[in-house]
N, CA, C and O atoms as CSV, one atom per row, in Angstrom:
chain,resi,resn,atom,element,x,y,z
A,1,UNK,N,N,-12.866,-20.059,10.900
A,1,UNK,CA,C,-12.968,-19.058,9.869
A,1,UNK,C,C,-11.890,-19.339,8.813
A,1,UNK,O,O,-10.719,-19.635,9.048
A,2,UNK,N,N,-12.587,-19.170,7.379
A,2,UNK,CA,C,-11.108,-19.552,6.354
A,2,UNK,C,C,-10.454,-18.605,6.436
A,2,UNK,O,O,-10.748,-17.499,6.887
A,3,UNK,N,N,-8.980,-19.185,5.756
A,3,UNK,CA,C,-8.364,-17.876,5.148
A,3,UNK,C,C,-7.767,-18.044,4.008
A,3,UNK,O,O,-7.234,-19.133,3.791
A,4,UNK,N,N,-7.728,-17.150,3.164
A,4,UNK,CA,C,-7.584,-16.690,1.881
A,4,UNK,C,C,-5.971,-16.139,1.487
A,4,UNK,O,O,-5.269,-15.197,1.856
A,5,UNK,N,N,-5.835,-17.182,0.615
A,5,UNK,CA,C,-4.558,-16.218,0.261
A,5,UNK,C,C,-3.599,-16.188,-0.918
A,5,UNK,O,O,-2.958,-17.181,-1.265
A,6,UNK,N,N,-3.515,-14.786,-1.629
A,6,UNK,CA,C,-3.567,-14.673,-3.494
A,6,UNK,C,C,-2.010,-14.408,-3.380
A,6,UNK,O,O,-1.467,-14.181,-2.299
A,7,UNK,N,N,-1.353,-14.456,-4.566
A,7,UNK,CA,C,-0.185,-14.314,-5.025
A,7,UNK,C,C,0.855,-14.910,-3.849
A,7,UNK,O,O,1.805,-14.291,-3.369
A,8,UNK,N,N,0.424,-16.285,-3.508
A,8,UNK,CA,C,1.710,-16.650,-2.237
A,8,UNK,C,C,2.724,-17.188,-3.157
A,8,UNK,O,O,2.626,-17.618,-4.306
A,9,UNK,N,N,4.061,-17.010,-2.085
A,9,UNK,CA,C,5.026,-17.478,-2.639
A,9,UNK,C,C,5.920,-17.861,-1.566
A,9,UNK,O,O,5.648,-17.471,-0.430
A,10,UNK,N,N,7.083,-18.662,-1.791
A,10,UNK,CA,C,7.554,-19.069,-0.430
A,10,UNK,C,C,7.661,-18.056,0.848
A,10,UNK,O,O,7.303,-18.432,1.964
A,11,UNK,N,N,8.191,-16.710,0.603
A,11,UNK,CA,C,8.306,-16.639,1.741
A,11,UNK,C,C,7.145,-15.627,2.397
A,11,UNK,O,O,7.080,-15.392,3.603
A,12,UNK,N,N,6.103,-14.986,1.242
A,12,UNK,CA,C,4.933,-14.242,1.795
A,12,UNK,C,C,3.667,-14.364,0.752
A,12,UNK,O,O,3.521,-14.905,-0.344
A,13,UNK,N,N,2.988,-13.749,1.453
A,13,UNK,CA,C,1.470,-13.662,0.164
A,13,UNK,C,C,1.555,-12.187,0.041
A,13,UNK,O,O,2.178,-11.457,0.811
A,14,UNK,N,N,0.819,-11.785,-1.076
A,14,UNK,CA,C,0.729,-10.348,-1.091
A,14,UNK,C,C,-0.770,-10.114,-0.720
A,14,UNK,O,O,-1.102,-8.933,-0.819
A,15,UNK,N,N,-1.629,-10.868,-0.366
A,15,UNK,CA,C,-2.772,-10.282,-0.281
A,15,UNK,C,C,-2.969,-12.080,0.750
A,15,UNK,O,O,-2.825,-13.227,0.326
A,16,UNK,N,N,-3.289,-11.641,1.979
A,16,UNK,CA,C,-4.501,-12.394,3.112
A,16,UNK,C,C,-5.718,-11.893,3.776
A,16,UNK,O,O,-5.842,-10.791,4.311
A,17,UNK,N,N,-6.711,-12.942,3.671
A,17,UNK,CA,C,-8.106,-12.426,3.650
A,17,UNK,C,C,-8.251,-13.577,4.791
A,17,UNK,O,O,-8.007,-14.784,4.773
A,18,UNK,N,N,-8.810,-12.593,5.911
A,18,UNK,CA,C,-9.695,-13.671,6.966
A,18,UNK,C,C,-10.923,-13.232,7.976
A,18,UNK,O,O,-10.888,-12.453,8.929
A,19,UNK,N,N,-12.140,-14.082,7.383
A,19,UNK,CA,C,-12.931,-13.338,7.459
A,19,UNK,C,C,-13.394,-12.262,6.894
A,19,UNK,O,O,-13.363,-12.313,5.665
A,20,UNK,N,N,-13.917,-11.068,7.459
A,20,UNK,CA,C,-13.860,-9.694,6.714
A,20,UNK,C,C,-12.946,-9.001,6.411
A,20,UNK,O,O,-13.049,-8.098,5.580
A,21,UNK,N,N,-11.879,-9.294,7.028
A,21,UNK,CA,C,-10.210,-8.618,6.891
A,21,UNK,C,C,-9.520,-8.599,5.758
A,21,UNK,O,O,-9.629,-9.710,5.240
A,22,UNK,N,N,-8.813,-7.837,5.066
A,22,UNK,CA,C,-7.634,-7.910,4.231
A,22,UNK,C,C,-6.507,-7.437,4.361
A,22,UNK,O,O,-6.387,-6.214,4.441
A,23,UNK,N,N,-5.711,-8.038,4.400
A,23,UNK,CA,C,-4.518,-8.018,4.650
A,23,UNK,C,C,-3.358,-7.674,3.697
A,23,UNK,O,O,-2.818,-8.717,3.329
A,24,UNK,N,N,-2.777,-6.557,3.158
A,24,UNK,CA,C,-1.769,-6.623,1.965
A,24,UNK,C,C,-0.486,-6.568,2.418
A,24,UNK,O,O,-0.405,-6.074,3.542
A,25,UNK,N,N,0.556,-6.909,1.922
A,25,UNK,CA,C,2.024,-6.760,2.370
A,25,UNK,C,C,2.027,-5.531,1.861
A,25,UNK,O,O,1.200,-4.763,1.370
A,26,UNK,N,N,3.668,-5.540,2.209
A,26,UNK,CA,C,4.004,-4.067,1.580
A,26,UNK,C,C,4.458,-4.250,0.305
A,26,UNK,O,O,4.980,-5.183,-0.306
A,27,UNK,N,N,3.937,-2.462,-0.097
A,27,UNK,CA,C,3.599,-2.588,-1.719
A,27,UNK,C,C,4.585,-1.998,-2.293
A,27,UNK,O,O,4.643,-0.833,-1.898
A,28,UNK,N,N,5.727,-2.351,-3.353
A,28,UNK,CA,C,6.353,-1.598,-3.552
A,28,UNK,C,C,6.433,-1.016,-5.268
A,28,UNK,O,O,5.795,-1.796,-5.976
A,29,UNK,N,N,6.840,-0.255,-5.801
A,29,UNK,CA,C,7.049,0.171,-7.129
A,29,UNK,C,C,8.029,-0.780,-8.142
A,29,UNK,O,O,9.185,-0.912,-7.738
A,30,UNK,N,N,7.785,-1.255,-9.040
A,30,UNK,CA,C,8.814,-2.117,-9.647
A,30,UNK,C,C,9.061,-1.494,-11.200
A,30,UNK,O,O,10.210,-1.269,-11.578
A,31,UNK,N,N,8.102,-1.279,-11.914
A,31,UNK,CA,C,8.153,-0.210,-12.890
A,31,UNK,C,C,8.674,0.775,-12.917
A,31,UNK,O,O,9.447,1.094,-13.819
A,32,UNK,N,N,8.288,1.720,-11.632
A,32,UNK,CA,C,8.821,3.056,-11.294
A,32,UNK,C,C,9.881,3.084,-10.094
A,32,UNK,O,O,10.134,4.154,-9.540
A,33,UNK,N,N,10.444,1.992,-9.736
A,33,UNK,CA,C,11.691,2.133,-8.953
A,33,UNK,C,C,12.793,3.131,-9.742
A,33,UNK,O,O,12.917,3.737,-10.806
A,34,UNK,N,N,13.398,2.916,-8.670
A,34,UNK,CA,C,14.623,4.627,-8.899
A,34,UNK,C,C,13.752,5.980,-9.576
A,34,UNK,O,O,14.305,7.049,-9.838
A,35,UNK,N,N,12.425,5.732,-9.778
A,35,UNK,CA,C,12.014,7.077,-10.366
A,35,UNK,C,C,11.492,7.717,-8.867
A,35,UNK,O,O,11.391,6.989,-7.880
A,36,UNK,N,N,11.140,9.337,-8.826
A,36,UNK,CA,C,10.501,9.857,-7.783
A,36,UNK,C,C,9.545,9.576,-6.753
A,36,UNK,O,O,8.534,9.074,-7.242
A,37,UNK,N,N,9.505,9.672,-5.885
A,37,UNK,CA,C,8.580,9.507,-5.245
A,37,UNK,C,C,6.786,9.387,-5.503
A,37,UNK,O,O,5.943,8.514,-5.295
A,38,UNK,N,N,6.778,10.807,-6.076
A,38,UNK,CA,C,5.208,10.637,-6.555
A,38,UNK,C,C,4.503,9.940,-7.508
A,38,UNK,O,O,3.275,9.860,-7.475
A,39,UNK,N,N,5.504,9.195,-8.744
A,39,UNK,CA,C,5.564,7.959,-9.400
A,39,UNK,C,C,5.603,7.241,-9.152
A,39,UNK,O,O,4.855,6.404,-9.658
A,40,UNK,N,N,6.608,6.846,-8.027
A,40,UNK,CA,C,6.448,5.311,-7.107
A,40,UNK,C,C,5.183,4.795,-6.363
A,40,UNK,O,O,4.859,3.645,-6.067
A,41,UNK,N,N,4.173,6.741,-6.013
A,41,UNK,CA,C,3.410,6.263,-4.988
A,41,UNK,C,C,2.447,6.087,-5.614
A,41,UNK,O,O,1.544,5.398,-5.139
A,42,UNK,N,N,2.332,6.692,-6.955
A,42,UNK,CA,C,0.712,6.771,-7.753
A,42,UNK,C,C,0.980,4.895,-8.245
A,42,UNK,O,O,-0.064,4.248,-8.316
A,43,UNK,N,N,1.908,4.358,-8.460
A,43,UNK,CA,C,2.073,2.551,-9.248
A,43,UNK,C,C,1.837,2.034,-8.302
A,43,UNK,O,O,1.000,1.142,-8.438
A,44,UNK,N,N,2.446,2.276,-6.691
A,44,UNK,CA,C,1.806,1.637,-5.656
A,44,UNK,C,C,0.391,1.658,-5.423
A,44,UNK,O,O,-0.171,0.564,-5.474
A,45,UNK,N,N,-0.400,2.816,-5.142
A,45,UNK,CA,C,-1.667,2.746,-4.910
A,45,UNK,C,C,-2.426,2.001,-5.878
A,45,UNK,O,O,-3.477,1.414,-5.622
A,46,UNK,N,N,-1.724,2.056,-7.263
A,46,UNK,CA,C,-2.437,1.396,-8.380
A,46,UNK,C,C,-2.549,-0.199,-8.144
A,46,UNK,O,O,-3.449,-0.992,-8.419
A,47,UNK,N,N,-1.576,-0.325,-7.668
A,47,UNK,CA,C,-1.421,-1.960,-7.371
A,47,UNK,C,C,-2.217,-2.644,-6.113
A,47,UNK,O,O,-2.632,-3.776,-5.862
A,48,UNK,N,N,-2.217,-1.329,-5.427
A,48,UNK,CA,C,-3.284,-1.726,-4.122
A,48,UNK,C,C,-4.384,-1.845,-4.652
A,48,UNK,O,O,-4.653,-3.005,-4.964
A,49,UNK,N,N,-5.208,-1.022,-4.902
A,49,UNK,CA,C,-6.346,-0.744,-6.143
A,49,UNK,C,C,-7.158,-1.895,-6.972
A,49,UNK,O,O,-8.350,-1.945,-7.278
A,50,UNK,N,N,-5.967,-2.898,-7.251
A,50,UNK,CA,C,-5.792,-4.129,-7.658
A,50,UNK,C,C,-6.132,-5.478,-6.960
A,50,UNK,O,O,-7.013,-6.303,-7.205
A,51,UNK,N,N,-4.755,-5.426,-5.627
A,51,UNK,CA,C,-5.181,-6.340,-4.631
A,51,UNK,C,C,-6.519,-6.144,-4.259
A,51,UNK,O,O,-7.345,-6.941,-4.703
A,52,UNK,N,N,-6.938,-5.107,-3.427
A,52,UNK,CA,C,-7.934,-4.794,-2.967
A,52,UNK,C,C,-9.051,-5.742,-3.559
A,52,UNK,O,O,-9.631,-6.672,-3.000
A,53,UNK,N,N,-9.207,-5.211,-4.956
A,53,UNK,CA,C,-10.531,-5.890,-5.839
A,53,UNK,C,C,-10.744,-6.985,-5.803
A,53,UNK,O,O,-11.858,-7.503,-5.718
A,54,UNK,N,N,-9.157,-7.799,-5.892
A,54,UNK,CA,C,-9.211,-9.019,-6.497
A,54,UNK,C,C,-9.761,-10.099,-4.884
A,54,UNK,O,O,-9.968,-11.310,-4.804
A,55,UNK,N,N,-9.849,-8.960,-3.770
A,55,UNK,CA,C,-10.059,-9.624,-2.409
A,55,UNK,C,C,-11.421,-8.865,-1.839
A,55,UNK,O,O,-11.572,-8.613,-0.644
A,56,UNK,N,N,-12.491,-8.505,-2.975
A,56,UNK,CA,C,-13.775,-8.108,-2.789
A,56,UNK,C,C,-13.946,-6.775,-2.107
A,56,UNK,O,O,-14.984,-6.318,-1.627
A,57,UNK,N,N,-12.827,-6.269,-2.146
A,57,UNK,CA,C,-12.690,-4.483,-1.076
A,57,UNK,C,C,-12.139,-3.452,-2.077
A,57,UNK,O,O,-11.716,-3.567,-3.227
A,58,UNK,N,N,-12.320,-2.202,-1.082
A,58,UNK,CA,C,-11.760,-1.253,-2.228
A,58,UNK,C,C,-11.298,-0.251,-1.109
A,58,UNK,O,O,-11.607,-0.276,0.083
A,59,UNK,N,N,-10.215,0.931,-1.990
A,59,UNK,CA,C,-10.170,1.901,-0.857
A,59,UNK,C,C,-10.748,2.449,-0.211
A,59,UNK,O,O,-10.018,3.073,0.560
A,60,UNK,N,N,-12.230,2.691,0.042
A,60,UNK,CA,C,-13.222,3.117,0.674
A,60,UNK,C,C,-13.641,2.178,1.914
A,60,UNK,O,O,-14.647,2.273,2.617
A,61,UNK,N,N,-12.691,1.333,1.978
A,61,UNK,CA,C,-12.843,0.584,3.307
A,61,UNK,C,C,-11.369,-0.141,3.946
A,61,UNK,O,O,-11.240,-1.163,4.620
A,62,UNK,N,N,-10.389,0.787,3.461
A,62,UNK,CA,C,-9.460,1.207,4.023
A,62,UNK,C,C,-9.364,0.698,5.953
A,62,UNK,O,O,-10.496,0.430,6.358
A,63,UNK,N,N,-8.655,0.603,6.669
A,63,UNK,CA,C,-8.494,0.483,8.289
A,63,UNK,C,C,-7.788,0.940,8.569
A,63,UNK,O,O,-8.004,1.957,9.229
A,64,UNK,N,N,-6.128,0.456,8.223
A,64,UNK,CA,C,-5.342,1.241,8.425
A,64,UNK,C,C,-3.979,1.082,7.365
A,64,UNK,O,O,-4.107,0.222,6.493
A,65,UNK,N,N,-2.950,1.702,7.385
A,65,UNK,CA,C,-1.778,2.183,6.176
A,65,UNK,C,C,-0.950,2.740,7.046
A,65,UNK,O,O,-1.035,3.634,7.888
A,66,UNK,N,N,0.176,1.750,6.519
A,66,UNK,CA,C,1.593,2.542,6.760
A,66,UNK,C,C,2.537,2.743,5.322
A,66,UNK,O,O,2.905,2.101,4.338
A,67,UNK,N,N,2.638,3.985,5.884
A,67,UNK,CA,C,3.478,4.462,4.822
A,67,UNK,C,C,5.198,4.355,5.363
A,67,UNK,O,O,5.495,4.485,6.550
A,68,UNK,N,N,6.179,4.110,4.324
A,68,UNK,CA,C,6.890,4.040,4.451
A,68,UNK,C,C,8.176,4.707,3.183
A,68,UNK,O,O,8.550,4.354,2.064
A,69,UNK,N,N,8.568,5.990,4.283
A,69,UNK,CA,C,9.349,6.810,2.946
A,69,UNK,C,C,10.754,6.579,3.144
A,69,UNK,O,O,11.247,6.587,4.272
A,70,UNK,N,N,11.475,6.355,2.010
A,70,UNK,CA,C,13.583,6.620,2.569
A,70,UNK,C,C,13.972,8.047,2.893
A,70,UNK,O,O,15.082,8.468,3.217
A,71,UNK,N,N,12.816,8.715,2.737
A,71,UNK,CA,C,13.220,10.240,3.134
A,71,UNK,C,C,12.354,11.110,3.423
A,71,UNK,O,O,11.643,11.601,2.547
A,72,UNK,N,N,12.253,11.486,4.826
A,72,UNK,CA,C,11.012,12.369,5.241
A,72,UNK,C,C,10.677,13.697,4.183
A,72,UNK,O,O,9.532,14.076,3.938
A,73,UNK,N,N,12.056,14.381,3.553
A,73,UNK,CA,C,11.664,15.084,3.025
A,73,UNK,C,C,10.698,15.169,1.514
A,73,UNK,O,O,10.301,16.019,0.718
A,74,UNK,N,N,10.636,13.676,1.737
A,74,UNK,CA,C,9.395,13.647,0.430
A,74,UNK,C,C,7.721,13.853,0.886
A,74,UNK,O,O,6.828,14.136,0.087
A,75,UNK,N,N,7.571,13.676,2.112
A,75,UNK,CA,C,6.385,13.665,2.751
A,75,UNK,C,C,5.510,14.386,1.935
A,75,UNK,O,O,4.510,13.782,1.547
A,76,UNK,N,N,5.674,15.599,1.576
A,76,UNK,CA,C,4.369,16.259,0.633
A,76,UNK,C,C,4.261,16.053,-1.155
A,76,UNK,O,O,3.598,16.782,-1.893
A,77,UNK,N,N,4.912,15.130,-1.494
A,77,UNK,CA,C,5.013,14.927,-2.562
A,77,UNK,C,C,4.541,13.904,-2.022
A,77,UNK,O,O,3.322,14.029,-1.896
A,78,UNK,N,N,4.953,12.863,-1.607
A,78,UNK,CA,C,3.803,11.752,-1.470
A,78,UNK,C,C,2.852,11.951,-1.111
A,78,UNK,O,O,2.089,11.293,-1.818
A,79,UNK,N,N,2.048,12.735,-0.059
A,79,UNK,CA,C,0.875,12.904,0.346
A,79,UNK,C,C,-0.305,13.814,-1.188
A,79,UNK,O,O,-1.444,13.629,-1.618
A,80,UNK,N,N,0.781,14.715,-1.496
A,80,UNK,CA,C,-0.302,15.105,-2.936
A,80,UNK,C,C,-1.060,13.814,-3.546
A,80,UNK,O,O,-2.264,13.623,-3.717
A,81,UNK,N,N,0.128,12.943,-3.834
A,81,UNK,CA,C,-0.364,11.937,-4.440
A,81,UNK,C,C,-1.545,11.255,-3.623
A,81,UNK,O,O,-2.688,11.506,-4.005
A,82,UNK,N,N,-1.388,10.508,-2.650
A,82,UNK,CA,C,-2.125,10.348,-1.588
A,82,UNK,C,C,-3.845,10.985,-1.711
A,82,UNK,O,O,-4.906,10.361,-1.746
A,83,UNK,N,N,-3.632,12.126,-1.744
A,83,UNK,CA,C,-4.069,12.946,-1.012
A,83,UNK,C,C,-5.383,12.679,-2.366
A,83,UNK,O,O,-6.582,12.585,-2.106
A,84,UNK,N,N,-4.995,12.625,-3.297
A,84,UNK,CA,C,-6.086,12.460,-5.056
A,84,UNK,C,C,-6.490,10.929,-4.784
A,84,UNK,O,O,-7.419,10.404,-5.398
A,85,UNK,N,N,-6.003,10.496,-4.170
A,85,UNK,CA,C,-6.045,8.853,-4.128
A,85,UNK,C,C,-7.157,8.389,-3.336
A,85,UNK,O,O,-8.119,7.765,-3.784
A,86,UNK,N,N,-6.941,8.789,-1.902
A,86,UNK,CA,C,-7.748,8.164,-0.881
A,86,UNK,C,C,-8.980,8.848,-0.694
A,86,UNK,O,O,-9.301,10.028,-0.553
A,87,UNK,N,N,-9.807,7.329,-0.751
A,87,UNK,CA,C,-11.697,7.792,-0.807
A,87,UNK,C,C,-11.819,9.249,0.235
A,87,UNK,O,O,-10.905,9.359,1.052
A,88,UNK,N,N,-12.759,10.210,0.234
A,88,UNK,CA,C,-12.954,11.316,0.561
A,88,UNK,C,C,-13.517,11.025,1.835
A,88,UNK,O,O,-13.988,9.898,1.689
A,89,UNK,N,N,-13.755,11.430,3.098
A,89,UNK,CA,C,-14.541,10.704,4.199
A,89,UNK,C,C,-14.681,9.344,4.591
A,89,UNK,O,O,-15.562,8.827,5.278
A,90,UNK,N,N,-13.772,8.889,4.100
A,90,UNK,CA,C,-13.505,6.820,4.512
A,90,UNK,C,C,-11.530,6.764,4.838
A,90,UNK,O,O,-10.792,5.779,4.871
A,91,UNK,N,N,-11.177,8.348,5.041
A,91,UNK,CA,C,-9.550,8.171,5.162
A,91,UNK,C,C,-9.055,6.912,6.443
A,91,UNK,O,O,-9.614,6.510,7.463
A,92,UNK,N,N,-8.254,6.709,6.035
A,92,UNK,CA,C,-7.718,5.223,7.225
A,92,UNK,C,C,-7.136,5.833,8.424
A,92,UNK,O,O,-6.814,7.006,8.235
A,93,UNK,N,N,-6.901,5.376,9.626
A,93,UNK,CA,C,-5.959,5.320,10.303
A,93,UNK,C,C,-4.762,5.211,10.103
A,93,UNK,O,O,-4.542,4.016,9.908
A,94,UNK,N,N,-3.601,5.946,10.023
A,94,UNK,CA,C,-2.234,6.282,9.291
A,94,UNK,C,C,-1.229,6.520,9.530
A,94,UNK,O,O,-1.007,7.712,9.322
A,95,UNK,N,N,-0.245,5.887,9.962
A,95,UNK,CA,C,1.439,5.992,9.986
A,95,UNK,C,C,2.056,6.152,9.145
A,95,UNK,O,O,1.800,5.423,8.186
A,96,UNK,N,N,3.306,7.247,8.959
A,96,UNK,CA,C,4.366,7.644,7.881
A,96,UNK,C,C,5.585,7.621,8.688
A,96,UNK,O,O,5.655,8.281,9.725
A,97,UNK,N,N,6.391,7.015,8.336
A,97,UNK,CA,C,7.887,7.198,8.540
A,97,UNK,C,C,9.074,6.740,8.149
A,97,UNK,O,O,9.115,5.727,7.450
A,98,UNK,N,N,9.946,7.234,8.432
A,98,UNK,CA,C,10.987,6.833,7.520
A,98,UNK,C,C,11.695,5.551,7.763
A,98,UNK,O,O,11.710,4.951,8.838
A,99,UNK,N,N,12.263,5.199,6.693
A,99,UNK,CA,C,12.888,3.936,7.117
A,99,UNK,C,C,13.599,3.433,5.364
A,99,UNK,O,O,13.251,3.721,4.219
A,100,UNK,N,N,14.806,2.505,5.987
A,100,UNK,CA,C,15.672,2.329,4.602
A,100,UNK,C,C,14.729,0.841,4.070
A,100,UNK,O,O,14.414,-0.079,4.824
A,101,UNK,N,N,14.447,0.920,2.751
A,101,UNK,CA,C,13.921,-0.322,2.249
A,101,UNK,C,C,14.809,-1.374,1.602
A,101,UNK,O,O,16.021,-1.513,1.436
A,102,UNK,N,N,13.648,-2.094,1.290
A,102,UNK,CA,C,14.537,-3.308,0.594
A,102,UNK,C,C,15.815,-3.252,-0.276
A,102,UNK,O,O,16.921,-3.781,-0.154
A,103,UNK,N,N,15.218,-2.341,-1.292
A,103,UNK,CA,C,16.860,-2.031,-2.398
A,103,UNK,C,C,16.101,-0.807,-2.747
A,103,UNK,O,O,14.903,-0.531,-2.803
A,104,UNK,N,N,17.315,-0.106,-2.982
A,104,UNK,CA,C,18.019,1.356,-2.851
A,104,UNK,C,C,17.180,1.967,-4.077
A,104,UNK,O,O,17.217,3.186,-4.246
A,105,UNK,N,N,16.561,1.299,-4.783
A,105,UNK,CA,C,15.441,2.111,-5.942
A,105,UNK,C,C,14.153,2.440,-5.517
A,105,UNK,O,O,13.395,3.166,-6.161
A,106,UNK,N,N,13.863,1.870,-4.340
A,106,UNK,CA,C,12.332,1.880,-3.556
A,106,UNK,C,C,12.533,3.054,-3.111
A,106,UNK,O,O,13.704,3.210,-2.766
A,107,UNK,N,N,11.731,4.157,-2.940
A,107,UNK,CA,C,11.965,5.047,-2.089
A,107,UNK,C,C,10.442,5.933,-1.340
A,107,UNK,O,O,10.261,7.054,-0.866
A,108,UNK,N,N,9.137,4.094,-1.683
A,108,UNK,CA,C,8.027,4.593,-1.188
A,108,UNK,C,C,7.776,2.834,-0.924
A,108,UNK,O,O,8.318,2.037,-1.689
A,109,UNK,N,N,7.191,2.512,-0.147
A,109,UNK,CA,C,6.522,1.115,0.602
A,109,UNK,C,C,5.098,1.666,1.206
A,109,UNK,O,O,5.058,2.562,2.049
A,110,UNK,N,N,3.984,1.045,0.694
A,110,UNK,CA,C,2.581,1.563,1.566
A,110,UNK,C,C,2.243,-0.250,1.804
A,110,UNK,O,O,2.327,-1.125,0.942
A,111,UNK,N,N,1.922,-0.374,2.989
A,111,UNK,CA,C,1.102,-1.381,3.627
A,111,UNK,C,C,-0.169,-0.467,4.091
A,111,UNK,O,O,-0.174,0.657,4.592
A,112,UNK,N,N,-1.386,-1.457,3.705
A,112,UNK,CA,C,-2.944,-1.343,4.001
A,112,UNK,C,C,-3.346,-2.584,4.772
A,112,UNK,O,O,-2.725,-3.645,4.699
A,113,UNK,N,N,-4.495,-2.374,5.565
A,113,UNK,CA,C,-5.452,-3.498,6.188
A,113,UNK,C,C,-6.834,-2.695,5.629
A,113,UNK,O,O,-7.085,-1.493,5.726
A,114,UNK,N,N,-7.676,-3.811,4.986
A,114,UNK,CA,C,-8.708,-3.179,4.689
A,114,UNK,C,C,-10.119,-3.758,5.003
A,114,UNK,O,O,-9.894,-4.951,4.800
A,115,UNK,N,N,-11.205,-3.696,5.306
A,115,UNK,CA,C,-12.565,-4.287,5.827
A,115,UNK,C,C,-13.368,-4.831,4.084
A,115,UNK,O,O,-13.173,-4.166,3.067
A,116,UNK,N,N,-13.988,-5.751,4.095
A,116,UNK,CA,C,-14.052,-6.569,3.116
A,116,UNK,C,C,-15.317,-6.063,2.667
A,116,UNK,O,O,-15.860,-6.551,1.676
């Protein structure tokens, strides 16, 4: 079975495809770093939105997502966002939790696996 793989760079790809599978790294905000949470998460999903396409899928075939916040107490501010985002009756399988990211302006990371 091939595999597929867009935006590589030495040390990851942001998007692997194998088979029906897609695979995205984690997504982070670069525009909207150090801004809020619900800005970080609406540029992230946008960027997923993106990968997704450019690997023949869309959020409506979603598998599974981890979310990843620097602070639980953002949980419902990200999920609003979320919540406008993800296809209606196709929601993924879903982990949220906290954890410190890469650099100190990130303060939202979403990884997806999605069906092609």
């Amino acid at each position: 079975m091939t595999i597929q793989r867009f935006e590589t760079g030495p040390r990851m790809s942001q998007v692997v495809v194998h088979g029906d599978t897609v695979y995205l790294a984690g997504i982070v905000a670069n525009k909207a770093a150090g801004k809020g949470v619900a800005e970080q998460t609406q540029e992230v999903l946008a960027i997923i939105d993106g990968h997704l396409a450019k690997a023949g899928s869309d959020k409506s075939k979603l598998l599974t997502a981890t979310i990843y916040l620097t602070d639980m107490k953002t949980f419902a501010e990200m999920n609003a966002v979320w919540d406008g985002w993800v296809s209606a009756g196709n929601t993924p399988a879903r982990a949220t939790v906290e954890a410190r990211l890469a650099a100190p302006p990130y303060n939202v990371e979403i990884m997806v696996t999605a069906a092609r």
